[in-house]
N, C-alpha and C positions, 0 to 999 in steps of 0.2 A: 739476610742482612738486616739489620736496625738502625734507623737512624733517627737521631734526638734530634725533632725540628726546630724545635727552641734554639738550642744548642749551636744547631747547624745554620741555618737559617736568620737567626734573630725572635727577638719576643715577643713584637709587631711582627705578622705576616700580612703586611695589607697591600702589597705591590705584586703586580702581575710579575715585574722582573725577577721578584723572590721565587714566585709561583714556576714562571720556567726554570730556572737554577736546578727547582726539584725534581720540573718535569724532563730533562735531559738526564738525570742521575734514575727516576724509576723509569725510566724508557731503556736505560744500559741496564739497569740491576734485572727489568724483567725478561730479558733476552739471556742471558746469566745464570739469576736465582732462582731459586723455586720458591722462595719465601721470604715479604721483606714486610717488618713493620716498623710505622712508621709511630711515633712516639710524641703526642703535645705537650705533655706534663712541664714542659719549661715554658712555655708560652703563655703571652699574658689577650693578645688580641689576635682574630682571626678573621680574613673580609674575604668574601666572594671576589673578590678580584684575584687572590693568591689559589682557591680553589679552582677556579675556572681556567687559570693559567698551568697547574701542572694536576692533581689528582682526573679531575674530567678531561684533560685533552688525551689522556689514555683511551679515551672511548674510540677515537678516532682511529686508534691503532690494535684494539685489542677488543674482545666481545665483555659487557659487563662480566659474565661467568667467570672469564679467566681473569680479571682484573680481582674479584672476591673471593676467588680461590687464594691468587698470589701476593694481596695487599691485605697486612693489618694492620689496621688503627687504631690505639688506643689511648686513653689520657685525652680524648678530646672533650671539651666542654661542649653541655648540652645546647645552646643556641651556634655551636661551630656546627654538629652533627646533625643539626637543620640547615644552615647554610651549603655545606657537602651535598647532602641531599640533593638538595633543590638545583646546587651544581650539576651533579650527575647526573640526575632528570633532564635539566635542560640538552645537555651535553648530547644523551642518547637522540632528544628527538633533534635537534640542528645536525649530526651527522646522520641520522636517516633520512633525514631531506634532501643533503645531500650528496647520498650514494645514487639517488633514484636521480 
């Protein structure tokens, strides 16, 4: 599956509510697909708040592995694929805290 976040989404992705919209749509798509990427090239702004709310709450449901197997990203701007990041890191260690 592909989908143009810009597009789909809006060109500001700075709202958590954005962020789940996505994270309920790659929660369906990875139960589904074997393969979805996900497209910023239309997008003008990106905030940890829309990160945190749908790319990282996958962690909660899925191991990073299969999450980098089945999600590509491309067309993100390089201070967004720092903020992902740091989503993501964060994301892994708050649900290994609390699985134990």
């Amino acid at each position: 599956m592909f989908i143009n976040v810009g597009k789909e989404y809006g060109e500001n992705l700075c709202t958590m509510e954005k962020g789940r919209e996505l994270y309920e749509v790659l929660k369906s798509c990875f139960e589904k697909e074997d393969q979805i990427t996900l497209d910023f090239s239309d997008t003008k702004l990106i905030t940890s708040h829309f990160f945190n709310a749908s790319i990282s709450c996958l962690i909660k449901d899925y191991d990073i592995k299969t999450i980098q197997k089945k999600l590509d990203v491309m067309n993100i701007p390089d201070y967004a694929k720092q903020l992902l990041n740091i989503s993501i890191g964060n994301a892994i260690e708050f649900y290994k805290k609390n699985k134990n």
